[in-house]
Residue frames as qw, qx, qy, qz and C-alpha x, y, z in Angstrom:
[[0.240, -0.789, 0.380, 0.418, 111.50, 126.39, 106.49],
 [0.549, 0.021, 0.806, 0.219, 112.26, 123.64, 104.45],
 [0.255, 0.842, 0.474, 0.038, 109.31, 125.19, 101.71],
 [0.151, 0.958, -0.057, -0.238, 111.21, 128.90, 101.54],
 [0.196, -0.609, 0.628, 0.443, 114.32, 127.42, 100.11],
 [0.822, 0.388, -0.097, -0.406, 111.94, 125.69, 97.68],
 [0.342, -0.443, 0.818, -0.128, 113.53, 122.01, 98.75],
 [0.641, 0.166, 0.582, -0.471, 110.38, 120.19, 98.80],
 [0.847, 0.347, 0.352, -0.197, 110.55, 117.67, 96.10],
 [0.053, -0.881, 0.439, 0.169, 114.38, 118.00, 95.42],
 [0.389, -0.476, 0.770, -0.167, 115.17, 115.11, 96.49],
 [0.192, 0.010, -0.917, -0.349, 114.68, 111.63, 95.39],
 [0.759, -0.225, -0.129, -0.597, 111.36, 109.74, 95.23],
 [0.676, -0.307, 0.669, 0.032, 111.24, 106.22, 97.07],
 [0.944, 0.265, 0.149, 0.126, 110.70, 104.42, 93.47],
 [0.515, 0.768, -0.322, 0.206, 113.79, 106.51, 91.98],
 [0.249, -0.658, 0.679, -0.212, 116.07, 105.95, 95.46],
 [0.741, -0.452, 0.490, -0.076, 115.16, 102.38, 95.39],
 [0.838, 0.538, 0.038, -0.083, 116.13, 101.66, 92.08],
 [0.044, -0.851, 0.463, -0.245, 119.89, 102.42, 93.44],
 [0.689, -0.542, 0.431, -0.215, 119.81, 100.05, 95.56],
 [0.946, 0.013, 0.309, 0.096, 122.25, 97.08, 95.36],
 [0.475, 0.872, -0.060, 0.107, 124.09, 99.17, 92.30],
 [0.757, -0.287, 0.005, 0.587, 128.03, 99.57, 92.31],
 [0.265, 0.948, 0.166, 0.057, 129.14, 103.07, 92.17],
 [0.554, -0.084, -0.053, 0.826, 132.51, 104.98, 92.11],
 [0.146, -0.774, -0.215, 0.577, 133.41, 108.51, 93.32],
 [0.077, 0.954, 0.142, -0.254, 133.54, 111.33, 90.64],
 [0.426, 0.812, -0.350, 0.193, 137.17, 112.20, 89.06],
 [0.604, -0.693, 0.393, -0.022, 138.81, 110.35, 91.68],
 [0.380, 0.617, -0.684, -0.084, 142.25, 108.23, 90.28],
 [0.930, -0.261, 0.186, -0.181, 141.42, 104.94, 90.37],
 [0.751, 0.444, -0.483, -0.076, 144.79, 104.31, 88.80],
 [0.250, 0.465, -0.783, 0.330, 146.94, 101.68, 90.73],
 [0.558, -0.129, 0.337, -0.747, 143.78, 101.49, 93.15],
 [0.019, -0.255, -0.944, -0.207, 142.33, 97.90, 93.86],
 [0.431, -0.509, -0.464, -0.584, 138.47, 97.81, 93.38],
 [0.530, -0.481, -0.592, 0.370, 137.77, 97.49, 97.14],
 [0.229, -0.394, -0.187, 0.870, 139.41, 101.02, 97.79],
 [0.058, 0.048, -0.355, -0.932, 137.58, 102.93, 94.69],
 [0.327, -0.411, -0.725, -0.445, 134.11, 100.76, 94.39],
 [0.302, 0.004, 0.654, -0.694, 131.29, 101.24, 96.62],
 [0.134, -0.395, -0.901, -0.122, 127.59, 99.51, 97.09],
 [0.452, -0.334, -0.028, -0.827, 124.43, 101.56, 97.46],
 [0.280, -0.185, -0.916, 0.217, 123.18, 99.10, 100.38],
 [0.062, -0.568, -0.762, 0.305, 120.31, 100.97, 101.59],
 [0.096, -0.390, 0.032, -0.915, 118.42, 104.57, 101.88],
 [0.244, -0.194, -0.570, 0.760, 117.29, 106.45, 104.71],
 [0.025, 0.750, 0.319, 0.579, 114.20, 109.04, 105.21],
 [0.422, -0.347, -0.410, 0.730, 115.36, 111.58, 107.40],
 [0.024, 0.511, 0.337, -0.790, 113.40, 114.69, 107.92],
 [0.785, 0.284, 0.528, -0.157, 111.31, 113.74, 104.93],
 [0.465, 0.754, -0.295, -0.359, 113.79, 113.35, 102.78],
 [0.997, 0.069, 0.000, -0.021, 115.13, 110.38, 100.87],
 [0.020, 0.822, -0.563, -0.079, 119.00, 109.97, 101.29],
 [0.923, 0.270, -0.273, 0.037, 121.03, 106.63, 100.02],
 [0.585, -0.719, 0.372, 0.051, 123.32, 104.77, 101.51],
 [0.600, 0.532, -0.594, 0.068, 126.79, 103.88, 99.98],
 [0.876, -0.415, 0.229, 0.087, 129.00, 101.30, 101.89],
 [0.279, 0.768, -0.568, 0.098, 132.99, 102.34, 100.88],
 [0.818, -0.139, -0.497, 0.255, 135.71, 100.46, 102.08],
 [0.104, 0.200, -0.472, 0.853, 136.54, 103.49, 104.60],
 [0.083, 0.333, 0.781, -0.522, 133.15, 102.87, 106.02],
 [0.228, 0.665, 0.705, 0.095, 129.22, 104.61, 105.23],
 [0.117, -0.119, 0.027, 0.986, 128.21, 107.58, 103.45],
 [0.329, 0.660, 0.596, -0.318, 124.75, 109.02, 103.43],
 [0.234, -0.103, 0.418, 0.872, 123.76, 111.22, 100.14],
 [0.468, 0.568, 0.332, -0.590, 120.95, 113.56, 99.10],
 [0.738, 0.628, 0.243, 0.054, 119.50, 113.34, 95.70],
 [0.244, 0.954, -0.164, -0.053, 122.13, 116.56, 94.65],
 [0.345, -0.737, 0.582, -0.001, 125.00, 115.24, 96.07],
 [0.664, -0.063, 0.742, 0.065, 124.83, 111.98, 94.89],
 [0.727, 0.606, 0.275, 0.167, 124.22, 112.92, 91.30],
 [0.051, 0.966, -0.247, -0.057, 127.50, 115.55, 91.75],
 [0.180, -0.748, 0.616, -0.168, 129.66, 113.49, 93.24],
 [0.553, -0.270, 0.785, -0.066, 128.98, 109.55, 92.18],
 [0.546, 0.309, -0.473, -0.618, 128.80, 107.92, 89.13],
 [0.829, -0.015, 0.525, -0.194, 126.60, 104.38, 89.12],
 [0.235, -0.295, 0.859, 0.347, 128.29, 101.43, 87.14],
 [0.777, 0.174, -0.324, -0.511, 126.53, 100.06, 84.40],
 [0.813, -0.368, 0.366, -0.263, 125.96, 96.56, 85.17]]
């Protein structure tokens, strides 16, 4: 099924997901003004393979958020170090 919505290879590889890892990222247009870093930053702290795809894990301070490849390049921008 996965194959007719022409998915298959959408998603991240392991070298490109693990290269995430550790990384500090913030959400998208969100107003960080006034905002300590705790509430706005997050940590890529792991990734997942769930039905074989590769999905990252963020670690907010409002708790975890899994992300496919798409989502995570829509919706998170990674800090330069």
């Amino acid at each position: 099924m996965i194959q007719a919505f022409g998915l298959v290879g959408a998603g991240f590889n392991l070298e490109e997901a693990s290269s995430y890892l550790l990384k500090e990222v913030v959400r998208k247009g969100e107003d960080r003004t006034g905002k300590s870093i705790v509430d706005t930053n997050g940590i890529v702290i792991g990734l997942l393979v769930l039905n074989d795809e590769i999905e990252l894990v963020v670690k907010w301070s409002e708790g975890l958020k899994q992300y496919v490849k798409g989502e995570f390049q829509e919706s998170i921008e990674v800090l330069d170090d």
